[in-house]
C-alpha positions as CSV (number, residue, x, y, z in Angstrom):
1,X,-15.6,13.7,21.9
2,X,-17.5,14.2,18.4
3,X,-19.3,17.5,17.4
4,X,-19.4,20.4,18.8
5,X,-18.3,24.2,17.7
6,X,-15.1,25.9,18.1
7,X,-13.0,29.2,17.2
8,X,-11.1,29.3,13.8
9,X,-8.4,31.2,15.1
10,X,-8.5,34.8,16.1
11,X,-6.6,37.7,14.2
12,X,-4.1,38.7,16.7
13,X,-3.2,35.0,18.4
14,X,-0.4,32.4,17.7
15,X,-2.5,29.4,17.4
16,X,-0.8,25.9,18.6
17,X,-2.2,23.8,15.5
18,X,-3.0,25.1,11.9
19,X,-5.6,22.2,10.3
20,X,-4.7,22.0,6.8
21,X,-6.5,20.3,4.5
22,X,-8.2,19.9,0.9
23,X,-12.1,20.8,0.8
24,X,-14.4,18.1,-0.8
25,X,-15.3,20.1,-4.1
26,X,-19.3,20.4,-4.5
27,X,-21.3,18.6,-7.4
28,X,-23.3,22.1,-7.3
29,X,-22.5,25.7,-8.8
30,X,-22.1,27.3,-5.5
31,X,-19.0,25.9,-3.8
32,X,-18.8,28.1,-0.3
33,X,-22.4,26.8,0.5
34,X,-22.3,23.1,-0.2
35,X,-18.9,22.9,1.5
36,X,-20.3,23.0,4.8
37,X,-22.3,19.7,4.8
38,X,-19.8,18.0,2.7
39,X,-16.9,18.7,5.2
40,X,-18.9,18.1,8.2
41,X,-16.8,15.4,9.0
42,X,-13.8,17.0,9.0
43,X,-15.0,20.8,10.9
44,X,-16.1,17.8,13.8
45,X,-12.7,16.3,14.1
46,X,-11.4,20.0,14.2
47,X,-13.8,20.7,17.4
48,X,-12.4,17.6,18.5
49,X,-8.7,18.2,18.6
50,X,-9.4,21.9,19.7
51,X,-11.1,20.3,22.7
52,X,-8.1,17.4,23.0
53,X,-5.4,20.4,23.1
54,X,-7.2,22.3,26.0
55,X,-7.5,19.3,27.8
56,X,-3.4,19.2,27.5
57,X,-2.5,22.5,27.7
58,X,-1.6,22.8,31.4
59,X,-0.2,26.0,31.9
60,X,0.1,27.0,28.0
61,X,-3.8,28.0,27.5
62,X,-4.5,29.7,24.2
63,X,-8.1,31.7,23.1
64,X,-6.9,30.9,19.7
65,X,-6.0,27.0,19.8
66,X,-6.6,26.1,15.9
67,X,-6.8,27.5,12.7
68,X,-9.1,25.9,10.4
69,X,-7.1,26.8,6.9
70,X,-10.4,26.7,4.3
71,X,-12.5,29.4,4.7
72,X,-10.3,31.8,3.2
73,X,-7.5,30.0,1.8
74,X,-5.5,32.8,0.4
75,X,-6.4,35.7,2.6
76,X,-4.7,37.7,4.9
77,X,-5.3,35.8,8.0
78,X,-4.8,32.6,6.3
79,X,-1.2,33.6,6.1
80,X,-0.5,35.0,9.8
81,X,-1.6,31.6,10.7
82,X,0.7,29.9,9.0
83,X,3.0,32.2,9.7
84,X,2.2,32.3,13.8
85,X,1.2,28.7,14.5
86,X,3.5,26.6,16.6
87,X,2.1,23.3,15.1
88,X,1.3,22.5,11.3
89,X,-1.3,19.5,11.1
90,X,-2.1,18.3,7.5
91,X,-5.0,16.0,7.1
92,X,-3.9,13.7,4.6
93,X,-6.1,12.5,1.8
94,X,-5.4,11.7,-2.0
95,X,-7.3,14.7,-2.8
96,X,-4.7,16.7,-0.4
97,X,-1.7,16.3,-2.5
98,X,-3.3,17.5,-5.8
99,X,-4.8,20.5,-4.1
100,X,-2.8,23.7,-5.1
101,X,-3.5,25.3,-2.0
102,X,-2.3,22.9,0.0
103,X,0.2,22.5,-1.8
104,X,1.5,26.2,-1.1
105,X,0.6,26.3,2.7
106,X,2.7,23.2,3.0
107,X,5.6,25.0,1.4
108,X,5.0,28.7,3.4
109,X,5.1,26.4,6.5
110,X,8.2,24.4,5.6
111,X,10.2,27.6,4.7
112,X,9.1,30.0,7.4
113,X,11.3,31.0,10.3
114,X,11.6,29.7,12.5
115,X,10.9,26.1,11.7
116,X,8.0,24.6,13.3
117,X,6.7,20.5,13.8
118,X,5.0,19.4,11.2
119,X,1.9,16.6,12.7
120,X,0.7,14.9,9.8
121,X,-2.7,13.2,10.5
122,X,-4.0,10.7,8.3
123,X,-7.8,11.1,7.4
124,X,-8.2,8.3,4.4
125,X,-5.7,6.3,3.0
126,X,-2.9,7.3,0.2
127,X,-0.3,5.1,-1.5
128,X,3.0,5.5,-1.2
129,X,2.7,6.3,-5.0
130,X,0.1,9.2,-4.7
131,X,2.7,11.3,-1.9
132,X,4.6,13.9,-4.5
133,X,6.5,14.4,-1.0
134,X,8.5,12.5,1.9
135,X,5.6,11.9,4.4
136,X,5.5,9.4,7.6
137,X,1.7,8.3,7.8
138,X,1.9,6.5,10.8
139,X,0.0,7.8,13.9
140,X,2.5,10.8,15.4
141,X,4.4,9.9,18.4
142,X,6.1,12.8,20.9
143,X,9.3,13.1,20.8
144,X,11.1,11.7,24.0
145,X,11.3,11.9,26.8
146,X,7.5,12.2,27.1
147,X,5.1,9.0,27.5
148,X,3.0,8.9,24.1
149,X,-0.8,8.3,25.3
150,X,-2.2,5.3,25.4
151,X,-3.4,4.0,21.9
152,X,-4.1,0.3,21.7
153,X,-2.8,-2.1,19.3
154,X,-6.4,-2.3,17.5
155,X,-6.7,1.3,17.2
156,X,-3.3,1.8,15.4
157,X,-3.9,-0.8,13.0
158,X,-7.1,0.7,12.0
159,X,-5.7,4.1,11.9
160,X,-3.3,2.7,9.1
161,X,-5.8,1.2,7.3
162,X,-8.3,3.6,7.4
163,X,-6.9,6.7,8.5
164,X,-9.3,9.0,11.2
165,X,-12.3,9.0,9.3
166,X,-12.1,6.0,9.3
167,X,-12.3,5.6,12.8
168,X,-15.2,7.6,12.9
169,X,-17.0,5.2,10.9
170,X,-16.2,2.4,13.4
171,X,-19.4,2.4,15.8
172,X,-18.1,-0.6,17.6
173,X,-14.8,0.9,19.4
174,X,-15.6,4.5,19.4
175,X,-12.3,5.2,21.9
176,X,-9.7,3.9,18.9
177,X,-11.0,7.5,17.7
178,X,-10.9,9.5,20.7
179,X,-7.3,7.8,21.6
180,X,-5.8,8.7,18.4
181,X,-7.0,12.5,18.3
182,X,-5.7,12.7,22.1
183,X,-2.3,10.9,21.2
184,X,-2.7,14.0,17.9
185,X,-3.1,16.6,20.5
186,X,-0.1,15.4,22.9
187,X,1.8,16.2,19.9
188,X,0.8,19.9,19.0
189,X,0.8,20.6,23.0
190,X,5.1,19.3,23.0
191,X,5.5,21.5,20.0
192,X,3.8,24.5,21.8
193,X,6.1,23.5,24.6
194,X,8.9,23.7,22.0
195,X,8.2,25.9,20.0
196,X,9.0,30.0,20.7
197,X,5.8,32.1,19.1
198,X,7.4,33.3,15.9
199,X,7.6,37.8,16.0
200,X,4.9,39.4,14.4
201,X,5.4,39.8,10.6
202,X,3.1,41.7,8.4
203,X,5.2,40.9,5.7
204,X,5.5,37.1,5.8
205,X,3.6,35.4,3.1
206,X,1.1,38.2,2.8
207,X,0.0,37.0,-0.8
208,X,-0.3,33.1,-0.9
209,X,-1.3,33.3,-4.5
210,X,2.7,34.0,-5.3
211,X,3.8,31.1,-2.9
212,X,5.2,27.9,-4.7
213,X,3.3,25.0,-4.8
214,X,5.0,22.3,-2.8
215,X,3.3,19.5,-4.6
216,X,4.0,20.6,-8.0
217,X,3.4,17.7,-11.0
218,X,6.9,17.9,-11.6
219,X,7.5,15.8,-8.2
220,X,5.1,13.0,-9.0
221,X,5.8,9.6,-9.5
222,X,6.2,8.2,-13.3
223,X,4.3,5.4,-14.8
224,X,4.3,4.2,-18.3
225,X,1.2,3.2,-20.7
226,X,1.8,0.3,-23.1
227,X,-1.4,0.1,-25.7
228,X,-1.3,-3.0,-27.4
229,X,-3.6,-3.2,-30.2
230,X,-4.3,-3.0,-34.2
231,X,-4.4,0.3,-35.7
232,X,-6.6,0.5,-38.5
233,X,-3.8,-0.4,-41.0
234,X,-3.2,-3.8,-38.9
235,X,-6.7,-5.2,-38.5
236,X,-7.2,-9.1,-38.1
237,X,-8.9,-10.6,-40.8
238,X,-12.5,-9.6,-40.9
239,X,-12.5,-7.3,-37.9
240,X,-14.6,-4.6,-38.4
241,X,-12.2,-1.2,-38.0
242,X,-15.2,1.1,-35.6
243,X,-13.2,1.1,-32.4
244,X,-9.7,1.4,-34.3
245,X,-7.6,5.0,-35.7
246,X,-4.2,5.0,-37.3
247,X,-2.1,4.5,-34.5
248,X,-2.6,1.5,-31.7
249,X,-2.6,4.7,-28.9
250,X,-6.2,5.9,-30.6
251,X,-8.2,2.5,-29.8
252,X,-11.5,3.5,-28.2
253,X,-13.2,0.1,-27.5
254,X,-16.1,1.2,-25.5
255,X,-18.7,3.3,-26.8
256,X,-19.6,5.5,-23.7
257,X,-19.6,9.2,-25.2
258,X,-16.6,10.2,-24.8
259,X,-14.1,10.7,-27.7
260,X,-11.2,10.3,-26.2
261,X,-9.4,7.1,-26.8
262,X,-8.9,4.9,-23.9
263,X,-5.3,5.5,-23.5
264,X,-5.8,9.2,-23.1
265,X,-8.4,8.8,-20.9
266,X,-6.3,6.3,-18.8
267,X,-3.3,8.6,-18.8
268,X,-5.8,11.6,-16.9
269,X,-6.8,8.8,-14.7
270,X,-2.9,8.8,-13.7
271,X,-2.3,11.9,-13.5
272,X,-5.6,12.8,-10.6
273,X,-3.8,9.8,-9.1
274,X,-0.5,11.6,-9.1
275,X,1.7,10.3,-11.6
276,X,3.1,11.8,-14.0
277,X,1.8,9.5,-17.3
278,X,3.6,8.7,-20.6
279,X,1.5,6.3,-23.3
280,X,3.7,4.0,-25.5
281,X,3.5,1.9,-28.2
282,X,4.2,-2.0,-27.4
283,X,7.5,-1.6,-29.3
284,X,8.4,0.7,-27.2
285,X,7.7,-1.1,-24.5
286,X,9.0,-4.6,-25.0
287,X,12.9,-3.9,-24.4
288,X,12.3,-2.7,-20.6
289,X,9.8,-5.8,-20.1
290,X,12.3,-8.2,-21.9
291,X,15.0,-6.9,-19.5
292,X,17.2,-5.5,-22.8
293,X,16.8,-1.7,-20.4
294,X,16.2,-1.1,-17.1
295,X,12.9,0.2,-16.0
296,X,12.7,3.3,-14.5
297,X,9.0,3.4,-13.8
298,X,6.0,1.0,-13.4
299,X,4.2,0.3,-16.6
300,X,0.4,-0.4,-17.4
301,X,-0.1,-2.8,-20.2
302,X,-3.7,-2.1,-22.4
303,X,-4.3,-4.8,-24.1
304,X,-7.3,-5.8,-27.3
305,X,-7.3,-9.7,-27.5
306,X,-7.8,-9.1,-31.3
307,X,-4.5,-8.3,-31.8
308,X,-3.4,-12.2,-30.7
309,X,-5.0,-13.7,-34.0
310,X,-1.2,-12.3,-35.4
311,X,0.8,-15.2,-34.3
312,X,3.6,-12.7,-33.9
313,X,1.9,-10.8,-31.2
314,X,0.9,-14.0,-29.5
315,X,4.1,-15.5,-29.6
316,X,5.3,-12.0,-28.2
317,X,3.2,-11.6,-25.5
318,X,4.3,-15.2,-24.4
319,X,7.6,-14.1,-24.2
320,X,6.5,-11.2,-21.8
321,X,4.2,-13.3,-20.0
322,X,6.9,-15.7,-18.8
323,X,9.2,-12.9,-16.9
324,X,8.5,-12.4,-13.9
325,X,7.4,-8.6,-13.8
326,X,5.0,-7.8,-11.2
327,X,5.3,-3.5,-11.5
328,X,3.4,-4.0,-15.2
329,X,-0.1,-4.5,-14.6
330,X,-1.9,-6.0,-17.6
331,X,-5.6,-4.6,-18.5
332,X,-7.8,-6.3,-21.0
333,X,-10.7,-4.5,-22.6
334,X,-13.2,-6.6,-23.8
335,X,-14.7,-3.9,-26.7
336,X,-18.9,-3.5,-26.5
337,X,-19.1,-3.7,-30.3
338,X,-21.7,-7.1,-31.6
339,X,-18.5,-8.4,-33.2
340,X,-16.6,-8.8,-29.9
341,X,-18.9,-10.1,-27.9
342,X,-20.3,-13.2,-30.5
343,X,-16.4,-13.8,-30.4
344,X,-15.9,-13.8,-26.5
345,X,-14.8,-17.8,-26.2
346,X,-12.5,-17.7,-29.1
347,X,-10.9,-14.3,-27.3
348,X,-10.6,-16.2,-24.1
349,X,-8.8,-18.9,-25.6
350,X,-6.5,-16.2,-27.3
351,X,-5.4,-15.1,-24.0
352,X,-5.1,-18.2,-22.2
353,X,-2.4,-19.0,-24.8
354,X,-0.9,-15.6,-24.3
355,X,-0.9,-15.5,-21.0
356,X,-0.9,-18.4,-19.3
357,X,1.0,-17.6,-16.3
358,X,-0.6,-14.3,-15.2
359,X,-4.4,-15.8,-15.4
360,X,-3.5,-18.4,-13.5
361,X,-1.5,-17.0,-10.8
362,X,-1.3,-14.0,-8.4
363,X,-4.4,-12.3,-7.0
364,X,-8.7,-12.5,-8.2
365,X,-8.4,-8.8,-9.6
366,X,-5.2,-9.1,-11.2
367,X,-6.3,-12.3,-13.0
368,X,-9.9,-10.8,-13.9
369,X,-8.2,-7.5,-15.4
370,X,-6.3,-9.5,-17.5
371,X,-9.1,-11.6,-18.7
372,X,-11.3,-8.9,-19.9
373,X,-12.9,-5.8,-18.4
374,X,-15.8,-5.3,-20.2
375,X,-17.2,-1.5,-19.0
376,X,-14.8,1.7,-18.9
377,X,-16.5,2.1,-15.4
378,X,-14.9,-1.4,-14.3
379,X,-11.9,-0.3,-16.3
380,X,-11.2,2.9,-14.4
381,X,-12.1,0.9,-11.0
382,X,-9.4,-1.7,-11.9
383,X,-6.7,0.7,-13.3
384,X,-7.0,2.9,-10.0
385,X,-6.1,-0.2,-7.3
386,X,-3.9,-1.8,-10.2
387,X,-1.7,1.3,-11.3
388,X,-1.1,1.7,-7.4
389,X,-0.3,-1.9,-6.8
390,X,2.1,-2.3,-9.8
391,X,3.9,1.3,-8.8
392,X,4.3,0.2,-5.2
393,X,5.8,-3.5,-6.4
394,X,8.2,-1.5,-8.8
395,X,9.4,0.6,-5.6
396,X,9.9,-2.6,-3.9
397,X,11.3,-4.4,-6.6
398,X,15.2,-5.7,-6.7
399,X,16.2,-4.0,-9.9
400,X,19.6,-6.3,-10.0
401,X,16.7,-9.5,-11.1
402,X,16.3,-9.7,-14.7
403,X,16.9,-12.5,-17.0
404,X,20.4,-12.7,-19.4
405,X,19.5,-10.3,-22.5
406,X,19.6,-11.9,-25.7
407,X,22.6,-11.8,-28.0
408,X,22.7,-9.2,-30.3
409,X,22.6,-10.9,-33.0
410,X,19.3,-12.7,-32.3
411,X,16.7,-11.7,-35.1
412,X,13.1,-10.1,-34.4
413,X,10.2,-10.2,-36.8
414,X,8.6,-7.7,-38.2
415,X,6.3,-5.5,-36.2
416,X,2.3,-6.5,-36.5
417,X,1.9,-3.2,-33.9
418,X,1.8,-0.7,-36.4
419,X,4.5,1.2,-35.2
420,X,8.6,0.7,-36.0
421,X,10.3,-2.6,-34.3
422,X,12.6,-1.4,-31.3
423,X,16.7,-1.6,-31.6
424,X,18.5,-4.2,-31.1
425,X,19.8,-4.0,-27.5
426,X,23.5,-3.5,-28.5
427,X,21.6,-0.1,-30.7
428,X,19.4,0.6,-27.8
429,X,20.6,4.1,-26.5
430,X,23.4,4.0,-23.3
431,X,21.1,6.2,-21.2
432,X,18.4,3.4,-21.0
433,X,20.4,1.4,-19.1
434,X,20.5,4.0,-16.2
435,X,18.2,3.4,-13.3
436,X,16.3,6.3,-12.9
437,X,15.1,6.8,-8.9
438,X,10.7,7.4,-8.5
């Protein structure tokens, strides 16, 4: 079924599908001409479901069967597509969601009249997390009475877990591909079947430049960025202050060229994921993960060991260590700088006391992270499966667990974090207490 050419639509047709999706961008100045080679891929599993919908059609044949939304993304026929088309098929990719025009032909489709179906197809996988909107990823199913086609058991699971391309990567079972683009194509020919051609309408999202984009940041999903570490005012004894500024947010502990400090950096890293990043002192932090406020988002923990020669910060971190909170994921940069690593053992000891439960327990990259990630490439490669792991554990979570808060009255040493100690709970502002929904 792979390969092959087909029509992207014709001018004056209602085509059954319109394939939406997000171009890869090209690592060279001229975009239009790379983008060919680098969507290959996808403009084959285009032919492919053109060819899957004729098969179907029966007595509903079309000369314009899909509309392949890229090449001219804002122009005029762009928008009669999306304003003609009987079937809206988005091909769903991290990369999708953070795509402003996507984002707008998803919202000209889902406000048109008349209302269409909407086929989402999933080409790579995206957490729960990373989806700004409602979207069921499973492979589409026809709406009764009609017999979905055959897709084996095999096939579905691998479509989950690897979306199509996937599939097209799978040399052993070719057909989990071909079923799952035919069972894709039953479901654009019942909406054809559905579906009256919408009138003619010049007017109708003539200018896609002016329509909203559906995906805007202000729908993404919040996470929260502890930074735990000295500021230059708050050094351990004899620790060099290189990697250190005046607040604990401007550590920078590896020397790679950039001059942003890591928690800025880590906070962009959110926000091409799709959340919506805020960076906090610990302070700040400590009275959601001591259960003295509700959390209304999962948090990242950045941690520098050197901090834990303040026995006040290690007997801190115990405290957080012993809860059981598994939407805060906990990232330990080991700092390149001479003096870090001749003091790697005593470090490691340092956080073993610290954290005893969370490097002994729960998964090999969880524990590792915690231990010490000691490159901002392995840093950025553990933040992007950890920040999704802890957001989709604090969606799952049972927000009525937490442990009894302390009494009120309970005293709290002075802050080694450079930064002021948090209120008491019983000063803590009422609103924290509110769960706030992802």
């Amino acid at each position: 079924m792979r390969g092959g050419r087909s029509t992207e639509g014709e001018r004056d047709k209602a085509p059954h599908f319109f394939l939406s999706y997000a171009p890869v961008p090209s690592p060279v100045g001229d975009v239009d001409a790379a983008r060919p080679e680098a969507d290959k891929d996808v403009r084959e599993f285009y032919a492919d479901l053109n060819r899957a919908v004729a098969g179907v059609s029966g007595p509903f044949p079309s000369p314009a069967l899909g509309y392949l939304g890229a090449a001219d993304r804002t122009g005029a026929d762009t928008a009669r597509a999306l304003h003609r088309c009987r079937s809206f098929v988005p091909l769903i990719t991290r990369r999708y969601f953070t795509d402003v025009y996507c984002g707008r032909q998803w919202y000209a489709y889902t406000h048109r009249a008349p209302r269409a179906t909407l086929i989402p197809a999933l080409w790579t996988p995206v957490p729960t997390t990373a989806r700004p909107v409602t979207v069921d990823l499973d492979l589409p199913v026809p709406q009764r009475p009609a017999v979905p086609v055959r897709v084996e058991e095999a096939a579905q699971l691998r479509y989950a877990k690897g979306g199509l391309y996937g599939l097209r990567q799978y040399y052993d079972h070719p057909e989990y591909y071909d079923q799952c683009v035919r069972r894709i194509a039953q479901c654009v020919m019942q909406a054809v079947r559905r579906t009256p051609e919408p009138t003619p309408d010049e007017t109708e999202f003539t200018d896609l430049d002016t329509v909203p984009d559906a995906f805007a940041a202000s729908s993404w999903h919040p996470l929260c960025i502890a930074v735990l570490a000295p500021d230059v005012h708050h050094l351990p004894p004899d620790r060099r202050d290189t990697k250190y500024g005046r607040e604990p947010r401007d550590w920078q502990p590896f020397s790679d060229g950039y001059a942003t400090p890591l928690a800025e950096r880590t906070a962009e890293l959110a926000r091409n994921l799709g959340f919506a990043p805020e960076i906090h002192t610990y302070d700040e932090a400590e009275p959601v993960f001591l259960g003295q406020r509700e959390a209304t988002s999962p948090w990242v923990l950045i941690l520098d060991p050197w901090i834990l020669h303040d026995r006040t910060a290690l007997e801190r971190l115990r405290a957080f260590d012993a809860r059981d909170l598994p939407w805060v994921t906990v990232l330990t940069p080991l700092a390149d700088d001479p003096q870090t690593r001749d003091a790697r053992e005593e470090l490691a000891a340092l956080l073993r006391s610290a954290l005893p439960r969370r490097l002994s327990g729960g998964r090999a990259i969880q524990r590792g992270a915690a231990a010490g990630i000691e490159s901002s490439e392995a840093f950025n490669s553990r933040f992007t499966e950890l920040a999704d792991s802890a957001a989709q554990q604090y969606l799952n979570r049972d927000p009525l667990r937490s442990s009894p808060r302390p009494r009120a009255s309970a005293k709290r040493p002075h802050s080694a974090f450079g930064g002021p100690v948090a209120p008491a709970p019983d000063e803590a502002d009422s609103q924290g207490d509110q769960e706030a929904q992802p």
